[in-house]
TORPA-4810 file (N, C-alpha, C, O; in nm, 3 decimals):
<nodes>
NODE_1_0.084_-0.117_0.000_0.000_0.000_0.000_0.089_0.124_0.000_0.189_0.126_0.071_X
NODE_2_0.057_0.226_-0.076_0.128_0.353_-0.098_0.030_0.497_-0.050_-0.084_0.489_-0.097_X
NODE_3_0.044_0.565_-0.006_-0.020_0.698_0.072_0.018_0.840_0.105_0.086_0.863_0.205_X
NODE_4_-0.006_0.897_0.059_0.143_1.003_0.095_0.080_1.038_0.218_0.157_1.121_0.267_X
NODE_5_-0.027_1.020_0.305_-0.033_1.087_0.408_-0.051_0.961_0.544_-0.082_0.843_0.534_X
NODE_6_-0.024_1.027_0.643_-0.052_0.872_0.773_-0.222_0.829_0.747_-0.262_0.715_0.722_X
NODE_7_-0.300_0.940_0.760_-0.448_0.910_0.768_-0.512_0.803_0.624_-0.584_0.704_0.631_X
NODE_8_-0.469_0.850_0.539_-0.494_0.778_0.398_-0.467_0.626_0.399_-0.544_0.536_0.366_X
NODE_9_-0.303_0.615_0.458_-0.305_0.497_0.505_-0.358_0.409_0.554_-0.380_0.297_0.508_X
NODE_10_-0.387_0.458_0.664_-0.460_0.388_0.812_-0.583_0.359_0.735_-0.622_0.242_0.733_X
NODE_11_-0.655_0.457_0.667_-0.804_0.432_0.608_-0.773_0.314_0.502_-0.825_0.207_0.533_X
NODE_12_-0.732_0.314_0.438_-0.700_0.218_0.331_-0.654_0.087_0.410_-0.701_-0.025_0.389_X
NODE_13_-0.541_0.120_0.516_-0.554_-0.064_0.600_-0.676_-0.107_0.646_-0.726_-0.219_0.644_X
NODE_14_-0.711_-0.013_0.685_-0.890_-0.104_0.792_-0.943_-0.115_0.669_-0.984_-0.231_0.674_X
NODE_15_-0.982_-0.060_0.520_-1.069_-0.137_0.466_-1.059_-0.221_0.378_-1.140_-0.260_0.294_X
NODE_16_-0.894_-0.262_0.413_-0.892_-0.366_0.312_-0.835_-0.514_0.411_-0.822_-0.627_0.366_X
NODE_17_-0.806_-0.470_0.561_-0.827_-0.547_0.660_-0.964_-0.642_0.660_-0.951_-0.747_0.723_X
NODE_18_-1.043_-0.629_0.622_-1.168_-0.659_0.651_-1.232_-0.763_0.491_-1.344_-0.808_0.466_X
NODE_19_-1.121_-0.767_0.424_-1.092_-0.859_0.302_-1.052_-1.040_0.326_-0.940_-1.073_0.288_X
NODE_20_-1.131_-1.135_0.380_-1.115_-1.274_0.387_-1.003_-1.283_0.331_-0.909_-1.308_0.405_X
NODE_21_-0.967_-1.264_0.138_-0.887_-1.286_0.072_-0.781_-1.194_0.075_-0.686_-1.208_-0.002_X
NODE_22_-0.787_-1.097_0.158_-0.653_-1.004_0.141_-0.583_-0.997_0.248_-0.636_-0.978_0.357_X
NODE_23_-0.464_-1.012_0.232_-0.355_-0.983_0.326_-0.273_-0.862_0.316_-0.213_-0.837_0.211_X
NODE_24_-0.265_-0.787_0.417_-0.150_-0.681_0.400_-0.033_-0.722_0.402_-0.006_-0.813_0.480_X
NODE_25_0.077_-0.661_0.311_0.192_-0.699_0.315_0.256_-0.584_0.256_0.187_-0.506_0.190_X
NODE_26_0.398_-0.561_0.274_0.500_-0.479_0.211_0.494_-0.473_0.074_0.493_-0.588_0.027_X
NODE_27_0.489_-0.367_-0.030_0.513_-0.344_-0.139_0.565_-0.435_-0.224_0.517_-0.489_-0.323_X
NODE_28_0.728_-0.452_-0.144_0.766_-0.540_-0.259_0.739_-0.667_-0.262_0.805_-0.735_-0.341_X
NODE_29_0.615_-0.749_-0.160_0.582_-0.859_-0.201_0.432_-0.876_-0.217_0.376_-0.984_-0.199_X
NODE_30_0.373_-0.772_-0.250_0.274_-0.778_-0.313_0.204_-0.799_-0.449_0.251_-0.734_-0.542_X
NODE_31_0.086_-0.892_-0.477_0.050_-0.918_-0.577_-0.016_-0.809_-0.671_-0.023_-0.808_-0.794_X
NODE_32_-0.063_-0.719_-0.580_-0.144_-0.585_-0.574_-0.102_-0.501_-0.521_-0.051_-0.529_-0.412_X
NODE_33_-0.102_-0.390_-0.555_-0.069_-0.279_-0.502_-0.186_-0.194_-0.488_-0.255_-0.174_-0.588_X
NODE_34_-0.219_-0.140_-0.375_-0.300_-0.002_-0.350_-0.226_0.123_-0.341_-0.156_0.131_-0.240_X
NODE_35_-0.222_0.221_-0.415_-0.189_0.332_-0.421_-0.281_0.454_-0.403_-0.359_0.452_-0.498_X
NODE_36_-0.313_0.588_-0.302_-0.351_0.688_-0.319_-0.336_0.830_-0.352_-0.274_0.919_-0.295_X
NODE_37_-0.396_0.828_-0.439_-0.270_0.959_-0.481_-0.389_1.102_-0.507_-0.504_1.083_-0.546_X
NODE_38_-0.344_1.209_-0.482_-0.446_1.314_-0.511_-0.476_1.384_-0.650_-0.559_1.475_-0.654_X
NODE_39_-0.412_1.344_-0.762_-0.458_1.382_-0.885_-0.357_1.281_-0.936_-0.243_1.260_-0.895_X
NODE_40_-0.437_1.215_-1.051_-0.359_1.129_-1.134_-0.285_1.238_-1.245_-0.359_1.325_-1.290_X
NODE_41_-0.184_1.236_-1.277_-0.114_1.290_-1.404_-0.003_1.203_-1.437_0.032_1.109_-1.366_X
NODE_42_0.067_1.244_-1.579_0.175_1.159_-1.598_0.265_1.144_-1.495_0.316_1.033_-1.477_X
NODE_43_0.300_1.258_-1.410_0.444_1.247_-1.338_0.412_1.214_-1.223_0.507_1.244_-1.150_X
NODE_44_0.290_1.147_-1.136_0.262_1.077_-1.052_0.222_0.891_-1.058_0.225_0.794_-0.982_X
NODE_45_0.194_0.917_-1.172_0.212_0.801_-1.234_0.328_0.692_-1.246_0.353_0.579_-1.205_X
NODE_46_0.388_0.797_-1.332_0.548_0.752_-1.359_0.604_0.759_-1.192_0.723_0.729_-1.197_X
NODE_47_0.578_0.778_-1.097_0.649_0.767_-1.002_0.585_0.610_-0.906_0.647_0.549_-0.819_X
NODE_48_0.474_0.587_-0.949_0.428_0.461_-0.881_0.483_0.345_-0.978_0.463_0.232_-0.934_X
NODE_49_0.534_0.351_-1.077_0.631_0.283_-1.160_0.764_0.255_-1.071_0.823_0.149_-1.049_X
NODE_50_0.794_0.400_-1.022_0.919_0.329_-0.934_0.953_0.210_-0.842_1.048_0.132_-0.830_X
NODE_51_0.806_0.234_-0.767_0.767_0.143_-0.675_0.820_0.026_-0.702_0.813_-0.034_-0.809_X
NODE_52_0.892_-0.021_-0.567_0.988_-0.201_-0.562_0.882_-0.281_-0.567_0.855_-0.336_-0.461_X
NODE_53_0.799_-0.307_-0.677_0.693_-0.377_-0.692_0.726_-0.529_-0.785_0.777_-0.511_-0.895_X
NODE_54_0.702_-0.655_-0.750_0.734_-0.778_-0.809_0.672_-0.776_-0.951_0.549_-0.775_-0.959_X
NODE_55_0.733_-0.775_-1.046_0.687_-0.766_-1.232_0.509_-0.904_-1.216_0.539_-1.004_-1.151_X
NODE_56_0.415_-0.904_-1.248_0.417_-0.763_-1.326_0.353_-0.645_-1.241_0.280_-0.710_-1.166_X
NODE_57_0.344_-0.571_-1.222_0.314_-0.441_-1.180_0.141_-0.410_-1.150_0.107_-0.332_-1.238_X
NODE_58_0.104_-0.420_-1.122_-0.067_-0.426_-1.087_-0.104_-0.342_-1.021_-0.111_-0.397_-0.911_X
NODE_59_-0.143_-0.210_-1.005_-0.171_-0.118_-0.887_-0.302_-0.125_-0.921_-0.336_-0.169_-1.031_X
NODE_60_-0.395_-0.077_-0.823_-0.547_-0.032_-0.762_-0.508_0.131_-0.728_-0.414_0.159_-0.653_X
NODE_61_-0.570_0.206_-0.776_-0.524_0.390_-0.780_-0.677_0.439_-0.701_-0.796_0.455_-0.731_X
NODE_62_-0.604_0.449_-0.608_-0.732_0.540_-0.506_-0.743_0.635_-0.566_-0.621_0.653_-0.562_X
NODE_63_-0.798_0.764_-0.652_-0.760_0.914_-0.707_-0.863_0.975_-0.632_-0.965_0.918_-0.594_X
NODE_64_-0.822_1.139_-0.603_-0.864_1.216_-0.469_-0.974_1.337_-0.559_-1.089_1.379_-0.544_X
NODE_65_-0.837_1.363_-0.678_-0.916_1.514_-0.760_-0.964_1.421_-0.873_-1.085_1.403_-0.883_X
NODE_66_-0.885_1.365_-0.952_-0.943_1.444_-1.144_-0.835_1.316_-1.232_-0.730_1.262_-1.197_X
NODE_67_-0.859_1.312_-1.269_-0.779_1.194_-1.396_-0.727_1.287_-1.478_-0.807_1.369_-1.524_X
NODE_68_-0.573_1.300_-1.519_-0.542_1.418_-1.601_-0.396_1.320_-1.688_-0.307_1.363_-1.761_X
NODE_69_-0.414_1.217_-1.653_-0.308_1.125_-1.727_-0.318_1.066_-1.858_-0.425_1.021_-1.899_X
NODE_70_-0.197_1.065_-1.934_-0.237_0.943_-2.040_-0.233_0.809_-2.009_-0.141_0.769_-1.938_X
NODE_71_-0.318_0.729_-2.052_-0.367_0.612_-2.054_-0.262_0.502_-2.066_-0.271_0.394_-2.007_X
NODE_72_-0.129_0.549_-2.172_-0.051_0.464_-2.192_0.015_0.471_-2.104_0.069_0.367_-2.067_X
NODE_73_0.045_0.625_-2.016_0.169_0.611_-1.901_0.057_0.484_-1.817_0.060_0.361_-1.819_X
NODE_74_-0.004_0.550_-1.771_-0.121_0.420_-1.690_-0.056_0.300_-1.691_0.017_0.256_-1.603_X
NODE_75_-0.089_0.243_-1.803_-0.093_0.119_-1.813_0.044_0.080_-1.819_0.081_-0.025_-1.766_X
NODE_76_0.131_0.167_-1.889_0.289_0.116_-1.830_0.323_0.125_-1.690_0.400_0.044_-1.639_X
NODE_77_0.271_0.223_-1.625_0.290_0.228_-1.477_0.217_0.095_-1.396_0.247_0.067_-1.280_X
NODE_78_0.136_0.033_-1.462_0.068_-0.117_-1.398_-0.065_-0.026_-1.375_-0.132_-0.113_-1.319_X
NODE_79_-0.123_0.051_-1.378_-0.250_0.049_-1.324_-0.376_-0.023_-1.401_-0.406_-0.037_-1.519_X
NODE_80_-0.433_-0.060_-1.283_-0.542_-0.184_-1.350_-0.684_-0.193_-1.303_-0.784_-0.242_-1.357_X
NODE_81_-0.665_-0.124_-1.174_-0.813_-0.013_-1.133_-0.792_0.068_-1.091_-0.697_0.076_-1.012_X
NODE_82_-0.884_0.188_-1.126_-0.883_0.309_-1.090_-1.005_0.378_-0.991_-1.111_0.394_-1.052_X
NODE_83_-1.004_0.414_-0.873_-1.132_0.405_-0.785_-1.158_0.580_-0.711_-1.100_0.592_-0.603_X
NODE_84_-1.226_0.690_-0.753_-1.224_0.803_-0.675_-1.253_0.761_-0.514_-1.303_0.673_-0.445_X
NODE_85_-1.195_0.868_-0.508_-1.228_0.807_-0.324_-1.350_0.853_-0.268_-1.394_0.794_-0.169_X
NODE_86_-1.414_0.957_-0.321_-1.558_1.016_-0.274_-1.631_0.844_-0.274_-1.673_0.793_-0.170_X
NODE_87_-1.632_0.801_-0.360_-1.694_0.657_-0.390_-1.645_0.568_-0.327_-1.727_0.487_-0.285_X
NODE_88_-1.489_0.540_-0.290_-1.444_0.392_-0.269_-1.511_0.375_-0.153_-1.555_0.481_-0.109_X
NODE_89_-1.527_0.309_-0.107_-1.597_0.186_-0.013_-1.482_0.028_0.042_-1.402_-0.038_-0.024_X
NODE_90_-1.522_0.017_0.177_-1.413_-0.138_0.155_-1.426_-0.230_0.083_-1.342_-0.294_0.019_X
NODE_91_-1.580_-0.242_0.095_-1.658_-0.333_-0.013_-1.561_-0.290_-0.194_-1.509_-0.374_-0.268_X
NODE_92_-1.563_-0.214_-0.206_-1.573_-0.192_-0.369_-1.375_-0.181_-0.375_-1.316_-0.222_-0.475_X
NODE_93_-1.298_-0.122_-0.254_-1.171_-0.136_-0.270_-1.142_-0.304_-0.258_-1.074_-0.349_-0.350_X
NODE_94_-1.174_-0.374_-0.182_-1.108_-0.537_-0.193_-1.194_-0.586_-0.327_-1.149_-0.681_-0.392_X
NODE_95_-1.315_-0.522_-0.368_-1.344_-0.591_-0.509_-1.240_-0.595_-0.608_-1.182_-0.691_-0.661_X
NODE_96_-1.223_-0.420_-0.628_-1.085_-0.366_-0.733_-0.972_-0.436_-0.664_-0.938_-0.519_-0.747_X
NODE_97_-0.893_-0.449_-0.558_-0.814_-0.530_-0.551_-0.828_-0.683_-0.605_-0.768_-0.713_-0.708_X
NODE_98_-0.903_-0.774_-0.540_-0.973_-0.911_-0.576_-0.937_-0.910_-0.741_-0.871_-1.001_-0.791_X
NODE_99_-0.979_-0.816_-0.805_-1.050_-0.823_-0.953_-0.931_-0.830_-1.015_-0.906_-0.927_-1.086_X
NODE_100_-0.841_-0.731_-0.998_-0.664_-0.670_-1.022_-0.582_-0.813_-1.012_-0.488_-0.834_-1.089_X
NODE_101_-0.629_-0.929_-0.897_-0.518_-1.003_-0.883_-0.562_-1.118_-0.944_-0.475_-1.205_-0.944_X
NODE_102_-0.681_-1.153_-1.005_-0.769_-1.244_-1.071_-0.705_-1.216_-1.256_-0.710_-1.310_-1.335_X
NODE_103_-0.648_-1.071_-1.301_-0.582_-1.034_-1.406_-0.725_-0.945_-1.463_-0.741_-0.938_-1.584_X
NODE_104_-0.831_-0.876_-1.364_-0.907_-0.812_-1.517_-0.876_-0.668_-1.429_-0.802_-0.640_-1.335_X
NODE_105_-0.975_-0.593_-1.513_-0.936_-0.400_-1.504_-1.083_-0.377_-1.485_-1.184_-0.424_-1.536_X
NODE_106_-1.054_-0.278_-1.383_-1.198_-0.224_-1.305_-1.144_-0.047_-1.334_-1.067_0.006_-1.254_X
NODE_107_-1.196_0.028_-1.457_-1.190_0.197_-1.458_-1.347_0.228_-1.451_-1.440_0.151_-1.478_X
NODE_108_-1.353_0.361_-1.409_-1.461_0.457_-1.422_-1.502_0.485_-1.555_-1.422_0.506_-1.647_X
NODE_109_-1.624_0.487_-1.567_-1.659_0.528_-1.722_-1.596_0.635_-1.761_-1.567_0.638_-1.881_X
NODE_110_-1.568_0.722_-1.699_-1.478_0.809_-1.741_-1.357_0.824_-1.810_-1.318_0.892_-1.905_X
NODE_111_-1.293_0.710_-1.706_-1.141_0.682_-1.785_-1.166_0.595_-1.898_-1.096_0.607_-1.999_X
NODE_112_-1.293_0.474_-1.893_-1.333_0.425_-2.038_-1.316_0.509_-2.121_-1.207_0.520_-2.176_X
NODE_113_-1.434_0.601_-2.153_-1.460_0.677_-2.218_-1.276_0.777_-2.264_-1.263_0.818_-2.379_X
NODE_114_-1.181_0.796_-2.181_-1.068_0.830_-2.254_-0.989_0.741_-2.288_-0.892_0.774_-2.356_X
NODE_115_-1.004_0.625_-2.258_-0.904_0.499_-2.304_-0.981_0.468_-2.447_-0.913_0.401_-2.524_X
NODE_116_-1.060_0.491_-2.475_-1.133_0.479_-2.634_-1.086_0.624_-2.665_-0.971_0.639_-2.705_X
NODE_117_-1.147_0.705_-2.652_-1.049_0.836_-2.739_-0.939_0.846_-2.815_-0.919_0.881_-2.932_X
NODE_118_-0.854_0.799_-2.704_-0.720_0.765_-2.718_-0.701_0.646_-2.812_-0.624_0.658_-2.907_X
NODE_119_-0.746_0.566_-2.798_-0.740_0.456_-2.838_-0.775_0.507_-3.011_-0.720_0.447_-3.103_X
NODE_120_-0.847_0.594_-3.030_-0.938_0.640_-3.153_-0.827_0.726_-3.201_-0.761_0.671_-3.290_X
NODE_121_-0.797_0.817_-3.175_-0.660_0.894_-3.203_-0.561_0.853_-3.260_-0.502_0.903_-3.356_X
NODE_122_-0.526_0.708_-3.169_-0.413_0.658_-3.189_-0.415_0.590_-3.322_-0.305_0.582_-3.376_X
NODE_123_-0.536_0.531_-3.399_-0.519_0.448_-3.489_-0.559_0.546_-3.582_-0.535_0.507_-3.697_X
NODE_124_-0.631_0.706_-3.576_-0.676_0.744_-3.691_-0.568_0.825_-3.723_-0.549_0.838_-3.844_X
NODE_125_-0.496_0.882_-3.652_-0.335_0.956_-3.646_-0.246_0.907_-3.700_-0.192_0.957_-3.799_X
NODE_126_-0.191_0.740_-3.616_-0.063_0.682_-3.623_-0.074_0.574_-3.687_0.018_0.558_-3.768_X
NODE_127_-0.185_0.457_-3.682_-0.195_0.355_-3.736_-0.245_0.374_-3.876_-0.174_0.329_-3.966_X
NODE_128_-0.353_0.432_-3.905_-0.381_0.401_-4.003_-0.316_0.458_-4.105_-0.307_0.380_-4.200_X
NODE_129_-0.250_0.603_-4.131_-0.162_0.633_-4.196_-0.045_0.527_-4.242_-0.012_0.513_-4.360_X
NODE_130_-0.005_0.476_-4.164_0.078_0.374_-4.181_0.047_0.266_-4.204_0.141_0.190_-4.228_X
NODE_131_-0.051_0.226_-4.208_-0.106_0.126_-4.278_-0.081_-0.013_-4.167_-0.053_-0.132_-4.177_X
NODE_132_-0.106_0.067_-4.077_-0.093_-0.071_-3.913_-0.226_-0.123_-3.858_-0.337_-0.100_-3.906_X
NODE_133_-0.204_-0.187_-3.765_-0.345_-0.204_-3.693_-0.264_-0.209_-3.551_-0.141_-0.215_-3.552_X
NODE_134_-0.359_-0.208_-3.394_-0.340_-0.170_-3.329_-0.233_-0.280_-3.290_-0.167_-0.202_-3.222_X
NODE_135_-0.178_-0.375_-3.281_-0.115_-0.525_-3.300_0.039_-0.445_-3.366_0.146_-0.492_-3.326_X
NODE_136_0.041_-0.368_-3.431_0.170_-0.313_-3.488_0.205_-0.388_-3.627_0.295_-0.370_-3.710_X
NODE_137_0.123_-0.458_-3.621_0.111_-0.568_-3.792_0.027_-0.476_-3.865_-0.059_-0.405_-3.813_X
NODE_138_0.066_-0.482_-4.040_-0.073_-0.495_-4.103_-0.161_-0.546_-4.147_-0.223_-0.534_-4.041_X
NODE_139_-0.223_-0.591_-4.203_-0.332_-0.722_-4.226_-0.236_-0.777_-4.270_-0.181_-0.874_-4.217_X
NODE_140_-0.197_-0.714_-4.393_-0.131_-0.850_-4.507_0.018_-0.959_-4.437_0.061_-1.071_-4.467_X
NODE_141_0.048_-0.883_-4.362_0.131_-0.917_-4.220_0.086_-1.055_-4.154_0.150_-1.160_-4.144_X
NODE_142_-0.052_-1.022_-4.111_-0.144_-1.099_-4.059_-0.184_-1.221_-4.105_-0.189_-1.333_-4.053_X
NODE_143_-0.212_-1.177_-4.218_-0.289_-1.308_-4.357_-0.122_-1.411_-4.325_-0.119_-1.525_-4.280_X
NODE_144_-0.035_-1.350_-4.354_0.089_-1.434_-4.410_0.146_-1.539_-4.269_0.211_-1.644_-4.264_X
NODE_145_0.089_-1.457_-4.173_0.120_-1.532_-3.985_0.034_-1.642_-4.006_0.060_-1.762_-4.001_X
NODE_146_-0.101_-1.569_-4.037_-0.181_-1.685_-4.021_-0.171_-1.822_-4.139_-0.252_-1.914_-4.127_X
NODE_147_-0.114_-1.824_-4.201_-0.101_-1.924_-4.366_0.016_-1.967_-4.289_0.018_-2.083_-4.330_X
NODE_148_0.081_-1.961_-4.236_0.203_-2.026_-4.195_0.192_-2.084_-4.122_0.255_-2.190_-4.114_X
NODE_149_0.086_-2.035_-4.010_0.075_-2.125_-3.901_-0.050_-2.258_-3.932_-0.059_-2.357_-3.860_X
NODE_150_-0.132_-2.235_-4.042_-0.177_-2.317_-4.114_-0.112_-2.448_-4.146_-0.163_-2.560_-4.139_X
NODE_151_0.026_-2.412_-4.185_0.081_-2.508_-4.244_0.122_-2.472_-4.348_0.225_-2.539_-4.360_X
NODE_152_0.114_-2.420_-4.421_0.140_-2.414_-4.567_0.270_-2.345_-4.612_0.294_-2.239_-4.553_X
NODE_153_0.354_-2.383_-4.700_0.460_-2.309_-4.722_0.466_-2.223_-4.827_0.380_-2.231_-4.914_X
NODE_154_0.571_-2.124_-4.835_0.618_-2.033_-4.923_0.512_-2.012_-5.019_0.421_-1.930_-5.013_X
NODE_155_0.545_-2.121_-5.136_0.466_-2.134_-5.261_0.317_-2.098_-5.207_0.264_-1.987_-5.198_X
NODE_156_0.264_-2.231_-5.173_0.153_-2.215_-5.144_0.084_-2.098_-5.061_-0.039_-2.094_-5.061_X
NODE_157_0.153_-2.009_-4.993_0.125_-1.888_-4.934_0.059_-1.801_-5.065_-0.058_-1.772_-5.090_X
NODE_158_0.178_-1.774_-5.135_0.204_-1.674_-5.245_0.141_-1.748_-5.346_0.180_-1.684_-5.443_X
NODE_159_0.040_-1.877_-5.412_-0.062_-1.879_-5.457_-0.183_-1.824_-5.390_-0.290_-1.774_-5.426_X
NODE_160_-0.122_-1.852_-5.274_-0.305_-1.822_-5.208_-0.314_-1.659_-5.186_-0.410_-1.620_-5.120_X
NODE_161_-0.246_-1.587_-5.223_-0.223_-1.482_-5.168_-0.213_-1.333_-5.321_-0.246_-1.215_-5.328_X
NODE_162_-0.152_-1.429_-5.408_-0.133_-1.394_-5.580_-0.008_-1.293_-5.535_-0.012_-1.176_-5.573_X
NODE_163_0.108_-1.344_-5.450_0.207_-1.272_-5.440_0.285_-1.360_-5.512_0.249_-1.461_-5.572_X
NODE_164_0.449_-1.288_-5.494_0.531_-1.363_-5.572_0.595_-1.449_-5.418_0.557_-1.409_-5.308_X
NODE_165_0.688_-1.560_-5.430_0.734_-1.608_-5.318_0.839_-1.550_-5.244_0.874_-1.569_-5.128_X
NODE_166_0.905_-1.443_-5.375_1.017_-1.358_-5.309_0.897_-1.243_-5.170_0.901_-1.215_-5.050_X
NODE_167_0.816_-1.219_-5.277_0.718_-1.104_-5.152_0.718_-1.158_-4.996_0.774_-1.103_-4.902_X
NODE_168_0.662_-1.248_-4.993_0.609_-1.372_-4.928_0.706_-1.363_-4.818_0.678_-1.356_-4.698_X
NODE_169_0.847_-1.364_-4.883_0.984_-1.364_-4.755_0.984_-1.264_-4.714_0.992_-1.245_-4.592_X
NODE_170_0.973_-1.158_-4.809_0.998_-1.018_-4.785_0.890_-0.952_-4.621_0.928_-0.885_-4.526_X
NODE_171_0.747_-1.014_-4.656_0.681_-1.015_-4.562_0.744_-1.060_-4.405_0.754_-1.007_-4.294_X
NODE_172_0.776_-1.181_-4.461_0.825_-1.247_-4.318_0.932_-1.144_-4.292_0.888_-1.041_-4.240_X
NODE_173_1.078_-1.146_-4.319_1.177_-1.105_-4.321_1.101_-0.928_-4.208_1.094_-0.904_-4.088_X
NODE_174_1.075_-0.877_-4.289_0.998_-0.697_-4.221_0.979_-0.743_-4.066_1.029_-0.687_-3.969_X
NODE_175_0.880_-0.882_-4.066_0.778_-0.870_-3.942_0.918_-0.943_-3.840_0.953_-0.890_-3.735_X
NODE_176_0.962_-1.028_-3.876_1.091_-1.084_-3.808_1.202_-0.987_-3.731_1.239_-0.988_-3.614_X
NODE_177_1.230_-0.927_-3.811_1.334_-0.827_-3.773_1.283_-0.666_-3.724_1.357_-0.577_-3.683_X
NODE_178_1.113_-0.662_-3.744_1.082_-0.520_-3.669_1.070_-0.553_-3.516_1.119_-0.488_-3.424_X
NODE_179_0.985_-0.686_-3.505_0.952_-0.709_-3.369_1.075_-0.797_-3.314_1.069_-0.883_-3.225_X
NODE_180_1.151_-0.770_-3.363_1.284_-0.885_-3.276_1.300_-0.995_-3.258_1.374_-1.051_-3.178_X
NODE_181_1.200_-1.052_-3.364_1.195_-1.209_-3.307_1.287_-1.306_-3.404_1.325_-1.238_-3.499_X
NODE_182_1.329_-1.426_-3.413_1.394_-1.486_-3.431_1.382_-1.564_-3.547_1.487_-1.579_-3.610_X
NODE_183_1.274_-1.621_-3.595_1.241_-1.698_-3.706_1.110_-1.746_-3.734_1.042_-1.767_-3.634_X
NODE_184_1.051_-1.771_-3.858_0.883_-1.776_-3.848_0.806_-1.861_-3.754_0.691_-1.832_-3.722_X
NODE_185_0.868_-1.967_-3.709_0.823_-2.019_-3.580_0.779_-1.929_-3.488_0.663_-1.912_-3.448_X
NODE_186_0.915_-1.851_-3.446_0.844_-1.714_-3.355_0.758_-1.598_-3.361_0.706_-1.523_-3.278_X
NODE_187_0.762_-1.610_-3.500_0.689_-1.476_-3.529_0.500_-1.585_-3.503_0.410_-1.532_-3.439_X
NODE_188_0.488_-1.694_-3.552_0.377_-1.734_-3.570_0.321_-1.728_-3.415_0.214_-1.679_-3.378_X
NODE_189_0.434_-1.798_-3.325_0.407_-1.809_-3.187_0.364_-1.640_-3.107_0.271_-1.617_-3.030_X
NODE_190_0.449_-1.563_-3.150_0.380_-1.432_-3.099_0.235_-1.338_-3.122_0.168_-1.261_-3.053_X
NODE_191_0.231_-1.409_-3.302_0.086_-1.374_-3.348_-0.032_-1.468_-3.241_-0.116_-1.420_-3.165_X
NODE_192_-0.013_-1.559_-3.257_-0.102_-1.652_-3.170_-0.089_-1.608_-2.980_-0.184_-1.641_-2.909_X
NODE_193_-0.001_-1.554_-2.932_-0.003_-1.521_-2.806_-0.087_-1.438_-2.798_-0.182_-1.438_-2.719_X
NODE_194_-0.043_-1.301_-2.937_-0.088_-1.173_-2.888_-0.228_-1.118_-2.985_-0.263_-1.011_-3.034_X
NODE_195_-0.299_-1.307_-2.975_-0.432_-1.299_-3.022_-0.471_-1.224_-3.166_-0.573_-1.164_-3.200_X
NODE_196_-0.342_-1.254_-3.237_-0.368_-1.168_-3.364_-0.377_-1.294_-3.515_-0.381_-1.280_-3.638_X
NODE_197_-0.377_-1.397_-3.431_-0.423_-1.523_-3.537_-0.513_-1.627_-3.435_-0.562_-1.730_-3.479_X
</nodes>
């Protein structure tokens, strides 16, 4: 648990004391983190990042004023619920904790509502100009992950596809060496992790 003040603290132990499934414990061996902070922005954010927190990073964000952050610092900083405090409750803080360590995300319609914005921005700005999708692939990227992991080789890609077989590598070769990975085995294995086949 993180607080900048003694009282914030203390309030935040008793109501998450009162959690069957929760245990208090020190930061750095927590599964969850509770953090309270009085206005979310980037540079408070980025500072609960510092936090000696065990990878991966999971915070519950008590917020006091106003949401004034981007979404991506957020989510690189681990946050995974976000709860005003006029509202939190013990009941509804060990839920957002509970929920956080189960792996799902509990935000305010509010911050919904800017995590789609953003989200809208981002692909009508950056992605689609470039001819990406939010995955950092482009379809035809996609088509060629998925035919491989099919089974099918080279040739048969680039019939099914009306490319040539040099293209075909060329494809692989781009997606191999942008995302760092090692060989089409890996590239297929990362499409399939990161739900993009």
């Amino acid at each position: 648990m993180d607080a900048a003040d003694p009282v914030t603290h203390a309030g935040l132990a008793a109501g998450l004391s009162r959690g069957p499934k929760v245990a208090l414990t020190a930061v750095r061996e927590a599964d969850v983190v509770v953090a309270a902070v009085q206005t979310a922005d980037n540079s408070t954010l980025e500072e609960l990042s510092g936090l000696p927190m065990p990878p991966p990073a999971r915070i519950v964000l008590v917020v006091s004023d106003g949401w004034y952050a981007d979404l991506t610092v957020a989510a690189h900083s681990g946050i995974r619920a976000v709860l005003w405090r006029a509202e939190a409750q013990p009941q509804s803080l060990i839920r957002a904790v509970l929920a956080v360590a189960a792996g799902e995300a509990l935000l305010p319609s509010a911050v919904q509502g800017e995590l789609l914005d953003q989200a809208d921005r981002l692909q009508r700005n950056v992605l689609v100009p470039k001819g990406l999708t939010p995955s950092g692939l482009n379809t035809r990227e996609i088509d060629v992950l998925r035919l491989v992991a099919q089974g099918l080789d080279l040739a048969e890609i680039a019939d099914t596809m009306c490319y040539s077989e040099r293209n075909i590598k060329k494809i692989l070769y781009g997606v191999i060496n942008r995302l760092g990975l090692r060989n089409r085995v890996h590239a297929v294995s990362y499409a399939i992790r990161n739900k993009l086949i």
